[in-house]
C-alpha positions as CSV (number, residue, x, y, z in Angstrom):
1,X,217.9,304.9,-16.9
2,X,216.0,308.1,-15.9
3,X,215.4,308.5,-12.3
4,X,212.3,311.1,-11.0
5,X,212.6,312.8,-7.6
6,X,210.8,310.7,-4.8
7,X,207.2,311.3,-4.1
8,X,205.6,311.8,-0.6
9,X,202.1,310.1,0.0
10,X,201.3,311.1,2.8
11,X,198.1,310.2,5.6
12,X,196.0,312.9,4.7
13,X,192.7,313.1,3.0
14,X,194.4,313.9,-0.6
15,X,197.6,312.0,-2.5
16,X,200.4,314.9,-2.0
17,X,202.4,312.9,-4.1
18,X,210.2,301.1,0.9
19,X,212.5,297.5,3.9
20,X,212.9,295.2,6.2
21,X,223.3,284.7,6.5
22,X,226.3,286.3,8.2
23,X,229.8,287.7,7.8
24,X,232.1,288.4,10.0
25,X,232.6,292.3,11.5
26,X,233.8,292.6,14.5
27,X,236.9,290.9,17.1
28,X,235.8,287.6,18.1
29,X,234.5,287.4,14.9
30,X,232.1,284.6,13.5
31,X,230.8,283.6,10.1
32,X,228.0,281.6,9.0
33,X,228.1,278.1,9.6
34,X,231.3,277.8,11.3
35,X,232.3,278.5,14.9
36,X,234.8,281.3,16.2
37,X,236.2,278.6,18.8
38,X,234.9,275.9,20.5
39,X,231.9,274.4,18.5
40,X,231.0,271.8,20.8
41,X,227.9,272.4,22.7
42,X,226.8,271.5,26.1
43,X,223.8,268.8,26.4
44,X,221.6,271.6,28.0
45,X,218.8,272.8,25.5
46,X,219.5,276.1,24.8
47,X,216.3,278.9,25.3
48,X,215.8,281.5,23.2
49,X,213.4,284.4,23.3
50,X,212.8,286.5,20.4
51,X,211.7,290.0,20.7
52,X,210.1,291.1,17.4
53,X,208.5,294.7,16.6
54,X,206.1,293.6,14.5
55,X,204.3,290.1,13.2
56,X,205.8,286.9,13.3
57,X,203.9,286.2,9.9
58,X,204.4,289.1,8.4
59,X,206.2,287.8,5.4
60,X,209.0,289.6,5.8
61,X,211.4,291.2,8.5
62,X,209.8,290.0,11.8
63,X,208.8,286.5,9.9
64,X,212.6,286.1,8.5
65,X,213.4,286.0,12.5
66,X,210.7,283.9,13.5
67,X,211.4,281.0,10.8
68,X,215.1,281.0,12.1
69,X,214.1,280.4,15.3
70,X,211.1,278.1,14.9
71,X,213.8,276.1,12.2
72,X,215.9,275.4,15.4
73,X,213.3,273.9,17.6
74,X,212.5,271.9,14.6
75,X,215.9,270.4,14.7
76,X,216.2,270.0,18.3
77,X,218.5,272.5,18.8
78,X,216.6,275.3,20.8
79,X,213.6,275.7,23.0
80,X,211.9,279.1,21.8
81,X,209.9,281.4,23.2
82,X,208.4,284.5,20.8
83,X,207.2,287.8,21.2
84,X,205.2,290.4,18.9
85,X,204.3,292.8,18.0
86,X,206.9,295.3,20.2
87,X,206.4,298.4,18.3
88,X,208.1,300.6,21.1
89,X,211.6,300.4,21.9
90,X,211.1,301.3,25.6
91,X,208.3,298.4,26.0
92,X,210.9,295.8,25.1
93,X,212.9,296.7,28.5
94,X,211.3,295.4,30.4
95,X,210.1,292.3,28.6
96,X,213.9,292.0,27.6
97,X,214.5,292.3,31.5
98,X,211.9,289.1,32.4
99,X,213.1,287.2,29.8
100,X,216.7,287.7,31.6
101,X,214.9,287.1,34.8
102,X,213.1,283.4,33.6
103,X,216.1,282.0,32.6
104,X,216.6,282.5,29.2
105,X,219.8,282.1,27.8
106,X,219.7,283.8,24.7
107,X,217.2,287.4,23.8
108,X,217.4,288.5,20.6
109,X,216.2,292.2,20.1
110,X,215.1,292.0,16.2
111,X,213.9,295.6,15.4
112,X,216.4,298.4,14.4
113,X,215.1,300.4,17.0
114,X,215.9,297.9,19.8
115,X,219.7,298.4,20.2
116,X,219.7,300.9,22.7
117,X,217.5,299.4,24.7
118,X,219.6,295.6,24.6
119,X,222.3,296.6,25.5
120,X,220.8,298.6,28.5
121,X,219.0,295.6,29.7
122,X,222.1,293.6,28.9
123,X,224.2,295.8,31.2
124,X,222.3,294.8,33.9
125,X,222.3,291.4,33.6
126,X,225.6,289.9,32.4
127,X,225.0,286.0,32.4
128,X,222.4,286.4,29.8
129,X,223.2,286.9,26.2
130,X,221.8,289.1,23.5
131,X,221.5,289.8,20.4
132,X,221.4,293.5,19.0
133,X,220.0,294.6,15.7
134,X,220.8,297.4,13.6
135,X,222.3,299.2,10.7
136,X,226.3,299.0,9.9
137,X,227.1,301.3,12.8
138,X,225.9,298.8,15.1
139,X,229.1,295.7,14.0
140,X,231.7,297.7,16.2
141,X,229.6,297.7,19.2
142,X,229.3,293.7,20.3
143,X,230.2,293.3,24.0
144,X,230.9,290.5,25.9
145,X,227.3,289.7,26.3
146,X,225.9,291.5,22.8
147,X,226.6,290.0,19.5
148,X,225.5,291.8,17.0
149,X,224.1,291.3,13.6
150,X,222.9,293.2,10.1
151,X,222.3,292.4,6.8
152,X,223.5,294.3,3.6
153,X,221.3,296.5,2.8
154,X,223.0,297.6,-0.6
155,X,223.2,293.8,-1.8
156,X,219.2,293.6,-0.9
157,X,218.8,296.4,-3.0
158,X,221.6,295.5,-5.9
159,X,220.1,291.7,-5.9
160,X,216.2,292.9,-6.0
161,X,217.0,295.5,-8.9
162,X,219.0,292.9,-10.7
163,X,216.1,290.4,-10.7
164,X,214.0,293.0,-11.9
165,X,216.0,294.3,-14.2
166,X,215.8,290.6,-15.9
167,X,212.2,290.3,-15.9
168,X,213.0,293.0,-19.2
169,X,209.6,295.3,-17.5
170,X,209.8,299.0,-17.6
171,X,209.3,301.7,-16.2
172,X,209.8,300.2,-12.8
173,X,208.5,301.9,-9.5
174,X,208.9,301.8,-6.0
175,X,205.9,301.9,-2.9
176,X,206.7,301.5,0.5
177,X,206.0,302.7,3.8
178,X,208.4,305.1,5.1
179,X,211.9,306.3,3.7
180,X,214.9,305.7,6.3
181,X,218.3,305.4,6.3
182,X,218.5,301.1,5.5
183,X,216.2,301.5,3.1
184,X,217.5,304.5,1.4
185,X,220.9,302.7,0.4
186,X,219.0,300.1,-0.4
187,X,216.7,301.9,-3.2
188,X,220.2,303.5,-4.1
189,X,221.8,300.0,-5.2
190,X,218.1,299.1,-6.6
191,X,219.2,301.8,-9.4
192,X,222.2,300.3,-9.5
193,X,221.3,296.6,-10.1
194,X,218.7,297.6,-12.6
195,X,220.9,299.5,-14.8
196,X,223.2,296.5,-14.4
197,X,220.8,294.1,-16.0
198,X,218.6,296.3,-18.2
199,X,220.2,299.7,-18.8
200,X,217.0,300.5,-20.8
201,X,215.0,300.5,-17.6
202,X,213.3,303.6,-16.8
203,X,212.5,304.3,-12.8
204,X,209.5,306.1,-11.7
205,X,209.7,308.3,-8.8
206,X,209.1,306.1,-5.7
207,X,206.3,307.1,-3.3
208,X,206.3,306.1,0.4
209,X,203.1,306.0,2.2
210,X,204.2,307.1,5.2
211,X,202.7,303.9,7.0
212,X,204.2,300.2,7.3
213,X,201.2,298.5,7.8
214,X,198.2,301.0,6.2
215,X,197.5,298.7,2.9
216,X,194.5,301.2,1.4
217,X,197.5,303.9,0.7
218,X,199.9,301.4,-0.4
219,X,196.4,300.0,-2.5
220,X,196.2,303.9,-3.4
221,X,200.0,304.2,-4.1
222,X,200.3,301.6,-6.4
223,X,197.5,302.9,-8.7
224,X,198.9,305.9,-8.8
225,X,202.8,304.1,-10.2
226,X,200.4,302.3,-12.8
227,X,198.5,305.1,-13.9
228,X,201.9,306.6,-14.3
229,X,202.8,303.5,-16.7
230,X,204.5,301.7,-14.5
231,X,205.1,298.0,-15.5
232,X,206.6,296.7,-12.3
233,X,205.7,297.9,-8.6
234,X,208.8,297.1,-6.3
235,X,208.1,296.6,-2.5
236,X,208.6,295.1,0.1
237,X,207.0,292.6,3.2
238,X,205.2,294.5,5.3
239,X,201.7,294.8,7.0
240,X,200.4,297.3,3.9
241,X,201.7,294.9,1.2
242,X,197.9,293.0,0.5
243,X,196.9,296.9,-0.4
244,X,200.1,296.8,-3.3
245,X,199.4,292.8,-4.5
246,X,195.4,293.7,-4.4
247,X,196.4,296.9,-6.7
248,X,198.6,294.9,-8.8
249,X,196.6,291.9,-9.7
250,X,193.5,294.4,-10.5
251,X,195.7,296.0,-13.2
252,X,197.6,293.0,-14.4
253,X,200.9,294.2,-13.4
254,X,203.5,292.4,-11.2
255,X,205.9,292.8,-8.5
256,X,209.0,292.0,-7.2
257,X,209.8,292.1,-3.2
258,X,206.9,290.6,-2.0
259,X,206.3,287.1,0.2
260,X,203.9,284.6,-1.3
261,X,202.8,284.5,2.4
262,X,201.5,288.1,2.1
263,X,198.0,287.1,0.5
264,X,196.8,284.3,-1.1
265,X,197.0,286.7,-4.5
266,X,200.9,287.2,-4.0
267,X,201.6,284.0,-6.4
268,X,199.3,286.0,-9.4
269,X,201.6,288.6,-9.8
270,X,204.7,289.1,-7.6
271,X,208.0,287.4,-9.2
272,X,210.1,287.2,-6.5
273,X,211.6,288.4,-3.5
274,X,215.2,288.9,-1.8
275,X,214.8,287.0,1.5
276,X,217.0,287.2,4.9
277,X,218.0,283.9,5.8
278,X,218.7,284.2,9.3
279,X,218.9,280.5,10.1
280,X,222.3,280.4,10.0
281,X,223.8,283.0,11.7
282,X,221.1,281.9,14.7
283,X,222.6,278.6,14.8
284,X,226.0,280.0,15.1
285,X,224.8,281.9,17.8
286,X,223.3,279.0,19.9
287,X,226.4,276.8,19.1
288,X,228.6,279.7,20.7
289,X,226.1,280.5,23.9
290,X,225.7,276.4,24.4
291,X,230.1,276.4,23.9
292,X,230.4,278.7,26.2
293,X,232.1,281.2,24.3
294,X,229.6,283.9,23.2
295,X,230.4,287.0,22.8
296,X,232.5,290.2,21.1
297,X,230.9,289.0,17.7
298,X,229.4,290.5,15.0
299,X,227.9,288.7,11.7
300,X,226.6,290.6,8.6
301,X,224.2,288.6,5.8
302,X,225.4,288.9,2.2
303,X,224.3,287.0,-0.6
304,X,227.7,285.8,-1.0
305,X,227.7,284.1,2.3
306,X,223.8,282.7,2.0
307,X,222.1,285.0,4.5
308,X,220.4,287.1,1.0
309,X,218.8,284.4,-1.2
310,X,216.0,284.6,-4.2
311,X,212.6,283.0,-2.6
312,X,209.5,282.8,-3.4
313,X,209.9,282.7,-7.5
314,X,206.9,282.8,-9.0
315,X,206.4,282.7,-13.0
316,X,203.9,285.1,-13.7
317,X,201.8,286.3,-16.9
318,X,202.5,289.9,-16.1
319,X,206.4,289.4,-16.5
320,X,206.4,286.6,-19.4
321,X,209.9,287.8,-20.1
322,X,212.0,286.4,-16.7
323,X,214.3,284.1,-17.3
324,X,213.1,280.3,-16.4
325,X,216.7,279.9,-14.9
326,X,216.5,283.1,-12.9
327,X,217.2,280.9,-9.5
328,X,220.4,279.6,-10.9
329,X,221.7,282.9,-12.6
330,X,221.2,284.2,-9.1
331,X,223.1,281.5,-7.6
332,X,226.1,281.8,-10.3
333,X,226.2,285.7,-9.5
334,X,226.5,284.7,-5.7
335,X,229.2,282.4,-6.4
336,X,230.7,285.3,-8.4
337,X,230.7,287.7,-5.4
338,X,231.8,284.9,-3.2
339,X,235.0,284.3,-5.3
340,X,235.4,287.8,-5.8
341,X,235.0,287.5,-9.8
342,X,231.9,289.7,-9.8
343,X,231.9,292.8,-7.2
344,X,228.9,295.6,-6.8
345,X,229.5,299.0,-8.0
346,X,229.4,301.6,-5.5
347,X,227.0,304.4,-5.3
348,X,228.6,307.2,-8.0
């Protein structure tokens, strides 16, 4: 597998040249589907508010949230209250602080920018409980009112290269909208789950548009990966991923990374997506802040624990190569991990 140096495309007139269920991490630990304590919970309806940076439809990070929560009112289990489109940490203070203030029982903080400002808030007022996002760093810092949650990034990367890797398409290439530290390892273990399932893939060098939700430069982007032969656009689900399926299904090529959710086109041409599934973990969270025991937790989603799953499979003519059974290969790999038969290679 040959591997380019990354490209820049940056928001400038000219081309100059990635994103966004739990395991145990902290004392007081809990894991998905099971409760550290006490599972019984109290007749009162528990209210949740949900703090997200970006869309609740979005298709991807701020959705993966939403459809946890909105999954629990469903059942019965929560009374929900949302807000979007927070896209600066130090304007969720205070809307942290009068969720706290109108009785909320549980605010979640779902941006990886929001830590610092939850457990701020959270200082203040003890008797509500939080939530806290973030990277790894983030498991050892759970409080007695902060729980605190990630997902693996390398397994979203390992899992999503994997796929593609299967679909038997090369040269594969990355757009996204900025490069940062979860995403980075993420795009590392891409190489490596690739390689794992097609060592004849060839990467292009990924470009990064600089912009999570501009979709003519990731429209722009994506040309550019194709006119560099690119057979397979990774990405991810974000406000500029229309501009990459729009590209895509102009040129006949597919994708992998995408929600069918994204544009009524994404079902054309996108194969697939790794998808947070951050039902459980939130139910586990209720269950403990209704039990009266919340708190000093930390979960982390893997796909062997169920919080990384395969959704969204479409069959498409632009990757007549992936496996029908892709959806239960996936599940026997996770299996695999779970049991410890099957582990992912680190980063050489």
């Amino acid at each position: 597998m040959k591997i380019r140096p990354a490209i820049a495309l940056v928001v400038a007139p000219l081309l100059l040249g990635l994103v966004a269920c739990s395991a145990p991490a902290a004392s007081g630990e809990a894991a998905n589907g099971t409760s550290a304590g006490d599972s019984s919970a109290a007749d009162h309806t528990v209210k949740v508010a949900v703090v997200l940076g970006g869309l609740a439809n979005d298709g991807g990070f701020n959705q993966y949230a939403a459809d946890a929560a909105n999954a629990l009112v469903d059942s019965g289990d929560i009374e929900v209250q949302i807000r979007e489109s927070v896209a600066n940490p130090s304007d969720a203070e205070p809307i942290f602080r009068q969720f706290a203030a109108d009785g909320f029982d549980l605010v979640v903080g779902w941006g990886l920018g929001f830590s610092d400002s939850v457990f701020k808030v959270a200082a203040e007022v003890p008797d509500t409980a939080f939530i806290a996002t973030g990277s790894a760093d983030i498991l050892d810092k759970a409080t007695a009112n902060v729980e605190t949650w990630t997902y693996a990034t390398n397994e979203v990367g390992y899992l999503t290269g994997w796929i593609a890797g299967k679909s038997g398409l090369s040269p594969v290439a990355v757009v996204d909208g900025e490069l940062a530290p979860f995403n980075e390892l993420s795009y590392d273990y891409l190489s490596i789950g690739l390689a794992a399932s097609n060592p004849a893939a060839v990467e292009l060098a990924p470009i990064f548009t600089g912009s999570w939700e501009d979709a003519q430069l990731a429209n722009q982007a994506t040309k550019a990966q194709i006119d560099l032969g690119a057979q397979l656009i990774v990405t991810a689900g974000e406000g500029y991923t229309p501009g990459v399926i729009a590209a895509a299904v102009e040129k006949g090529v597919a994708t992998i990374g995408a929600s069918n959710a994204a544009t009524t086109d994404a079902k054309k041409v996108n194969i697939g997506l790794v998808k947070l599934d951050f039902t459980p973990t939130l139910s586990e969270v209720v269950t403990r802040v209704a039990a009266g025991n919340f708190g000093n937790a930390s979960y982390t989603s893997t796909i062997a624990n169920g919080g990384l799953v395969l959704a969204d499979l479409n069959q498409v003519a632009a990757a007549p190569a992936l496996p029908a059974d892709i959806a239960d290969q996936v599940a026997d790999l996770a299996e695999k991990l779970a049991s410890g038969e099957a582990t992912i290679p680190p980063v050489k």
